[in-house]
Backbone as a chain_set.jsonl record, in Angstrom:
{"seq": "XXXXXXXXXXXXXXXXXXXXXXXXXXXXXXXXXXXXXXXXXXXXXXXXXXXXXXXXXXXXXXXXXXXXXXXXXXXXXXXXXXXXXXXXXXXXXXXXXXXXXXXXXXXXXXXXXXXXXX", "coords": {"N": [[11.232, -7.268, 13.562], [9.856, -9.003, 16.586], [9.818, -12.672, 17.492], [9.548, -14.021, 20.238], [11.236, -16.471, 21.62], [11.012, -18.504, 19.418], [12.606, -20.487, 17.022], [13.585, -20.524, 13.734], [12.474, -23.285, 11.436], [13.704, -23.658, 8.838], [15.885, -22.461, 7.444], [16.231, -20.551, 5.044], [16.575, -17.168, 3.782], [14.273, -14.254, 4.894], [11.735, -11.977, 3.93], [9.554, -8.548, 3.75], [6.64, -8.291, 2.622], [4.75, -5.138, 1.364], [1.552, -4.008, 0.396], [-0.191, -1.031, -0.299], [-2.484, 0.929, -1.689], [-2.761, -0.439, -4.262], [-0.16, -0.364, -4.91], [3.314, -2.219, -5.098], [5.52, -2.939, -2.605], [8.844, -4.386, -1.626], [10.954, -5.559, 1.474], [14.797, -5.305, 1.45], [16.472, -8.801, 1.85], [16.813, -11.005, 4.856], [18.435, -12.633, 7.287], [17.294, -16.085, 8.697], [16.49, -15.205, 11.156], [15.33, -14.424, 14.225], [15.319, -11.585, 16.565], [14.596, -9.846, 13.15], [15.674, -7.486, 11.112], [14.893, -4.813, 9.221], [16.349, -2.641, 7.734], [15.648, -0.236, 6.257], [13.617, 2.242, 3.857], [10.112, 2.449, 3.044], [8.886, 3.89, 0.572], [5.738, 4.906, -0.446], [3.765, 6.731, -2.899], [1.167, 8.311, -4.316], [-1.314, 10.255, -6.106], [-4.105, 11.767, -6.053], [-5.883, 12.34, -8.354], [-8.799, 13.233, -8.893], [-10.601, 13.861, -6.88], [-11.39, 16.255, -4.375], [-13.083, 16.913, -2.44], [-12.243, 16.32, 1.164], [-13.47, 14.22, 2.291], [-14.633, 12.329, 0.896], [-11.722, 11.796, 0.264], [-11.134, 10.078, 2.55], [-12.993, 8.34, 2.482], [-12.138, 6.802, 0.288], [-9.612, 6.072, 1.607], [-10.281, 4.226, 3.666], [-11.618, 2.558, 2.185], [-9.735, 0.907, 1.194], [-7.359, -1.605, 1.309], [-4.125, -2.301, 3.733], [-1.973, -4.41, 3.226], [0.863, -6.306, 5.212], [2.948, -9.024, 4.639], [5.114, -11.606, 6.091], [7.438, -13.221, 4.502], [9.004, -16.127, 3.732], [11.92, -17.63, 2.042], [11.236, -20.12, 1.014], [11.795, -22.492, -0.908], [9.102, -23.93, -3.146], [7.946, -21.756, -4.333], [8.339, -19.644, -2.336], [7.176, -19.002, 1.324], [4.435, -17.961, 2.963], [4.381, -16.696, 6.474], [3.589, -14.622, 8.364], [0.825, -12.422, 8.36], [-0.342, -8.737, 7.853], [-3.554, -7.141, 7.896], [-5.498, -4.429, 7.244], [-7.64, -1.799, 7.14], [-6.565, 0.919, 4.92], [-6.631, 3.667, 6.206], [-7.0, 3.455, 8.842], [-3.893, 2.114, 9.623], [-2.563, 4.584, 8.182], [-3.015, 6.193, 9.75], [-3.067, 5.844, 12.844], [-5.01, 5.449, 15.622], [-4.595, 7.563, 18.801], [-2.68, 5.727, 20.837], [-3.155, 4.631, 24.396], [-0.376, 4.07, 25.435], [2.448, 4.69, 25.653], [5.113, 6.534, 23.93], [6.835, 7.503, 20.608], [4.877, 8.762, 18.762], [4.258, 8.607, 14.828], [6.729, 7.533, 14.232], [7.726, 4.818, 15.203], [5.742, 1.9, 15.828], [4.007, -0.491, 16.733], [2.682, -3.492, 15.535], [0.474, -6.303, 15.751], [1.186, -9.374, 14.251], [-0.988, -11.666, 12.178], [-0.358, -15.182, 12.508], [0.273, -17.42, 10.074], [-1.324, -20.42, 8.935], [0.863, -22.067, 8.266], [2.749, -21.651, 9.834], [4.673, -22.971, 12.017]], "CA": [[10.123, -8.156, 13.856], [10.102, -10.501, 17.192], [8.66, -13.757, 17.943], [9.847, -14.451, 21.282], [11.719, -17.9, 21.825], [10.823, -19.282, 17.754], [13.498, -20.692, 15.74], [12.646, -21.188, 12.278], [13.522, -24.596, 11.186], [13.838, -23.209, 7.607], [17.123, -21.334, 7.541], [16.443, -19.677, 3.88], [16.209, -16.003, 4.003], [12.75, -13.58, 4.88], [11.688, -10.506, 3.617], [9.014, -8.202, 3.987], [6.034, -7.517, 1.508], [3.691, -4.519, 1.592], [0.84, -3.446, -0.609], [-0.966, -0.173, -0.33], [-2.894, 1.702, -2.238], [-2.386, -0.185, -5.28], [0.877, -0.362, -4.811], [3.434, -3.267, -3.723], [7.145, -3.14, -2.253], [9.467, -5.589, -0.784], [12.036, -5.726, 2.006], [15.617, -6.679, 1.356], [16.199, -10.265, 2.617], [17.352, -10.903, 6.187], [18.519, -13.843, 7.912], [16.213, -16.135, 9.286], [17.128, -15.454, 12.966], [14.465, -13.61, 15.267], [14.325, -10.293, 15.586], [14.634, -9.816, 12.273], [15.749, -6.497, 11.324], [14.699, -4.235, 7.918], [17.607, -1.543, 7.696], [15.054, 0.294, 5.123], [12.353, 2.551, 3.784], [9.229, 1.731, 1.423], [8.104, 4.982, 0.079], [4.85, 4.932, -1.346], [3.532, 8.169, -3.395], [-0.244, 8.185, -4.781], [-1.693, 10.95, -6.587], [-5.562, 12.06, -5.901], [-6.358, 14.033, -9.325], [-9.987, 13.462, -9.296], [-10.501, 13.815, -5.817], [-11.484, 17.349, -4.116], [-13.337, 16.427, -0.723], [-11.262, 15.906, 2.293], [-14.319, 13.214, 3.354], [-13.964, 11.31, -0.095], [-10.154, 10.797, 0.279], [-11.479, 9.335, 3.133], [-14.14, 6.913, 2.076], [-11.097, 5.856, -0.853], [-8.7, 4.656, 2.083], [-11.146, 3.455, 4.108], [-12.021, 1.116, 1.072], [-8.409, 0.087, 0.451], [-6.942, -2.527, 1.965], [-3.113, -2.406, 3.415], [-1.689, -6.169, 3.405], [1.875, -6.684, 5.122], [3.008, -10.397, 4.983], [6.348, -12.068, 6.233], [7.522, -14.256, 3.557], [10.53, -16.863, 3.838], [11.897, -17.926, 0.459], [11.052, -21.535, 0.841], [11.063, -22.853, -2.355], [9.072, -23.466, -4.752], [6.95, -20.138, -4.467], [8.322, -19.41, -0.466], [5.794, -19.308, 2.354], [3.96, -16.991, 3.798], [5.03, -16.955, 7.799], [2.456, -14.003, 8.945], [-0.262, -11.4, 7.776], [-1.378, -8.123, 8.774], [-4.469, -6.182, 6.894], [-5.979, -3.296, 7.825], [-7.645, -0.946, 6.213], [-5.355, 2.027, 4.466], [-7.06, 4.932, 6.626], [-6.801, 3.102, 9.958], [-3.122, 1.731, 8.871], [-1.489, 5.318, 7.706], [-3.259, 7.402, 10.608], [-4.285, 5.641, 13.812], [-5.713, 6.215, 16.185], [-3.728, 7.607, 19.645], [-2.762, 4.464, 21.981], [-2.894, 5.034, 25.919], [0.9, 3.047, 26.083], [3.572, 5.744, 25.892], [6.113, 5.814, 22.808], [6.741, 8.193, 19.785], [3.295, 8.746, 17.834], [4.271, 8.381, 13.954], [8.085, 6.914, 14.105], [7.656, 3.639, 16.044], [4.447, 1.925, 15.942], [3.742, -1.835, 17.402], [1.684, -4.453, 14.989], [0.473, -7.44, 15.897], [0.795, -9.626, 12.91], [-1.048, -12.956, 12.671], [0.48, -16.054, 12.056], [-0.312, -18.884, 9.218], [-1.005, -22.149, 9.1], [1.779, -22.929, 7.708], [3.817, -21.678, 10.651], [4.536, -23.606, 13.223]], "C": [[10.594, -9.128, 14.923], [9.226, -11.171, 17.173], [9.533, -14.575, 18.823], [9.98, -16.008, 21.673], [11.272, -18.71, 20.587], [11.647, -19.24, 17.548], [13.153, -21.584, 14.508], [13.415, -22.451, 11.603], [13.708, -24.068, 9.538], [15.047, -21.982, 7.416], [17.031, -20.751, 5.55], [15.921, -18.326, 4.352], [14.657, -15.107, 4.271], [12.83, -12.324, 4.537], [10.169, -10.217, 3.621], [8.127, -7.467, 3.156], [5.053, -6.813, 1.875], [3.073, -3.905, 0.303], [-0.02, -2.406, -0.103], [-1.401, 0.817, -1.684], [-2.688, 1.376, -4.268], [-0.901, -0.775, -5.815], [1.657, -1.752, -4.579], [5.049, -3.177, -3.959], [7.255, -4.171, -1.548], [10.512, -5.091, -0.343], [13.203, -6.223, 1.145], [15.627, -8.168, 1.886], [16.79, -10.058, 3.637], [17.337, -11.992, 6.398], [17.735, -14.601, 8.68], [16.412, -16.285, 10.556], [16.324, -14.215, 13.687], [15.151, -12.559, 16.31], [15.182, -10.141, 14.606], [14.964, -8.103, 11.913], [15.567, -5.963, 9.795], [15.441, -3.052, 8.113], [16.789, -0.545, 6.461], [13.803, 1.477, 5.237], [11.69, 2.371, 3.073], [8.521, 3.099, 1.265], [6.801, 5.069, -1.189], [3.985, 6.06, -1.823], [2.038, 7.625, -4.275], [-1.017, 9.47, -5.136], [-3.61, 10.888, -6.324], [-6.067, 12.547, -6.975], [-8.107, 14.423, -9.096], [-10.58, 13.616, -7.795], [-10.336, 15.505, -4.798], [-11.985, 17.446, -2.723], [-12.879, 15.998, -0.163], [-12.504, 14.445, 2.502], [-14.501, 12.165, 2.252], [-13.066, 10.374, -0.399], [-10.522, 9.615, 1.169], [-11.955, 7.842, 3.523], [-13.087, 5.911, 1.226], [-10.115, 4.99, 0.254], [-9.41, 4.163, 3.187], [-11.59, 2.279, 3.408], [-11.103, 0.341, 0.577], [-7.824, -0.877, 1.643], [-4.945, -2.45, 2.256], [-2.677, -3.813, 3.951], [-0.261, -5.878, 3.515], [2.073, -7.981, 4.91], [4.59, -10.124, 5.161], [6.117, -13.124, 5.299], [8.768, -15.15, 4.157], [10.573, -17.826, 2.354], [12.226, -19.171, 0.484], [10.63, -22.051, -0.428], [9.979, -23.959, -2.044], [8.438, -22.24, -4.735], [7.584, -19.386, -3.207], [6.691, -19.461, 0.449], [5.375, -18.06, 2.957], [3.968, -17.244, 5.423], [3.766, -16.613, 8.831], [1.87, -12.716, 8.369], [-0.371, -10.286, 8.311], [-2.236, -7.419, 7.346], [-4.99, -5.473, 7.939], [-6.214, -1.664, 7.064], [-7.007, 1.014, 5.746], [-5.398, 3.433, 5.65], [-6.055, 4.949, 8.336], [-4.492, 2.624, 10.044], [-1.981, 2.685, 8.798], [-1.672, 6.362, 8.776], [-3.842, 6.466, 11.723], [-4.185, 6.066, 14.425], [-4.556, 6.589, 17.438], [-3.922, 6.087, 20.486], [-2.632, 5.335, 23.624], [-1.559, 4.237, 26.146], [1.82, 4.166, 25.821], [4.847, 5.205, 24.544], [6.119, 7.196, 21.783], [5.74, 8.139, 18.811], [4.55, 9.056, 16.409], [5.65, 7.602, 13.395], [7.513, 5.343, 13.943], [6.253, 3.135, 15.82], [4.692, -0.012, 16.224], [2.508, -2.463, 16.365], [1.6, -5.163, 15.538], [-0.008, -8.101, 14.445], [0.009, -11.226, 13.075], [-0.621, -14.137, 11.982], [-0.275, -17.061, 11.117], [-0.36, -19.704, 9.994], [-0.112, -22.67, 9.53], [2.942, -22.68, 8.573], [3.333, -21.836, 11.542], [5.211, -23.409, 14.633]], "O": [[11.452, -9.967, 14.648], [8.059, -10.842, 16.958], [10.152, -15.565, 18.435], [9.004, -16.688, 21.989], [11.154, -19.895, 20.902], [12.158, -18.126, 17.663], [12.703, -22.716, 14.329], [14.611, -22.55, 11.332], [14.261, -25.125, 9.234], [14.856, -20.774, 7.277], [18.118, -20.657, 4.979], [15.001, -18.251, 5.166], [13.788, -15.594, 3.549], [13.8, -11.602, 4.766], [9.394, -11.17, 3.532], [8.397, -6.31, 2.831], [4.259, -7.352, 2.646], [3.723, -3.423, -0.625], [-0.803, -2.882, 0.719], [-0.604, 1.301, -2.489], [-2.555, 2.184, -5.187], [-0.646, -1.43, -6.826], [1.008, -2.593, -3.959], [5.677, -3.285, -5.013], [6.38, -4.817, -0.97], [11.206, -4.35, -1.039], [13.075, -7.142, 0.336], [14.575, -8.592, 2.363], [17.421, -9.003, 3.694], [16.434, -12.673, 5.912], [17.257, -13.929, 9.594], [16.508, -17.392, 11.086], [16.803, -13.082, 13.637], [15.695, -13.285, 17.141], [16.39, -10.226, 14.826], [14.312, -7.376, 12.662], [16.122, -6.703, 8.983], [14.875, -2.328, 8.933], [17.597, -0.086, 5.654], [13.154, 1.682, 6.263], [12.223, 2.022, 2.019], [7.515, 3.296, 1.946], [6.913, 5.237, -2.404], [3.287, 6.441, -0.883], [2.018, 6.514, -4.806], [-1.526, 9.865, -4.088], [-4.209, 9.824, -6.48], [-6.914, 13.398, -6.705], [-8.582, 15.558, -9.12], [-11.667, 13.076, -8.001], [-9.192, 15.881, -4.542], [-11.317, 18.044, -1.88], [-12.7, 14.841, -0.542], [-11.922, 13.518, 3.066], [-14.53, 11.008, 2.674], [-13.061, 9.229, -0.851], [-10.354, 8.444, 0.829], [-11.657, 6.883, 4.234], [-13.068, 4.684, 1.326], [-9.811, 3.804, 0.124], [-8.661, 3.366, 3.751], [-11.883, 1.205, 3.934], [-11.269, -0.608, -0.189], [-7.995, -0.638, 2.838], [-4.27, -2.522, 1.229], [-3.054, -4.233, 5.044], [0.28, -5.354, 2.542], [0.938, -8.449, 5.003], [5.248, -9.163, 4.764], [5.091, -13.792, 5.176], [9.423, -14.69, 5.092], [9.682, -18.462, 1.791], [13.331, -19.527, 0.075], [9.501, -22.071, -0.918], [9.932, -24.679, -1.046], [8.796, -21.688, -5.775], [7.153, -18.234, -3.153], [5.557, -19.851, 0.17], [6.173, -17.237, 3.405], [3.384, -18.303, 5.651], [3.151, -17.338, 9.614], [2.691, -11.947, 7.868], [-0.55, -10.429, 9.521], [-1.797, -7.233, 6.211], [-4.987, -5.727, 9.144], [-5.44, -0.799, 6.653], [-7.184, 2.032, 6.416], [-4.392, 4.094, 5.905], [-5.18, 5.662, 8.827], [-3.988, 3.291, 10.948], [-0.827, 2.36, 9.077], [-0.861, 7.279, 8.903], [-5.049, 6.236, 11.647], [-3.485, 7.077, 14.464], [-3.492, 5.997, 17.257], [-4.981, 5.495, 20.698], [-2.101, 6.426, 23.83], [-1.596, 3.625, 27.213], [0.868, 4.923, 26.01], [5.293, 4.087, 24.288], [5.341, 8.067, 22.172], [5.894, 7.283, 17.94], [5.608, 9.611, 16.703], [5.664, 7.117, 12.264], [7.029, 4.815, 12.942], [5.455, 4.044, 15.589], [5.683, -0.578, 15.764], [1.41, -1.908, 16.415], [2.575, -5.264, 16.282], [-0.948, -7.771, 13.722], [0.366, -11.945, 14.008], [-0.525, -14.047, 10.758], [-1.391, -17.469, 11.439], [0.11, -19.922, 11.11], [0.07, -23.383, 10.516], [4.014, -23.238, 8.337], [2.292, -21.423, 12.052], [4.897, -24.138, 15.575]]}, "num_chains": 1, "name": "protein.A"}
């Protein structure tokens, strides 16, 4: 993760939470020093049983929501830093970009930032 010329006045650690489908993992922690690096993978597995129409699955992650946030473990609860949502479909399959790069490896978010960071 960068954010070009930020230093976080909060030197406690950040990590990286995602929820899909239901679901929710977390990053290890990482130092709070820009770019931030996740040495990891979050494997998330979801079963369809009831579910027989390709245009159904569809409509289901179309209706789900996937929420990353950056956290930093500012006590008492930590803080939330920055957001992304977007719904599961768009999220696990998008669409092609016209910018040049490896389609399903690599992929570029823009996440947006809190309040509460300044």
């Amino acid at each position: 993760i960068t954010c070009p010329g930020v230093l976080l006045k909060d030197k406690e650690e950040l990590y990286l939470s995602v929820s899909v489908l239901g679901q929710y993992k977390k990053t290890q922690r990482v130092p709070a020093a820009f770019p931030l690096f996740f040495q990891e993978k979050l494997v998330f597995e979801k079963a369809f049983a009831d579910i027989v129409d390709p245009g159904d699955l569809v409509k289901l992650l179309e209706s789900d929501t996937a929420v990353l946030e950056l956290i930093q473990l500012v006590p008492p609860v930590g803080k939330i830093l920055a957001t992304y949502e977007e719904n599961t479909r768009d999220f696990l399959f998008p669409d092609p970009k016209l910018t040049c790069g490896h389609h399903g490896l690599n992929r570029e978010i823009l996440m947006k930032r809190s309040s509460s960071f300044t």
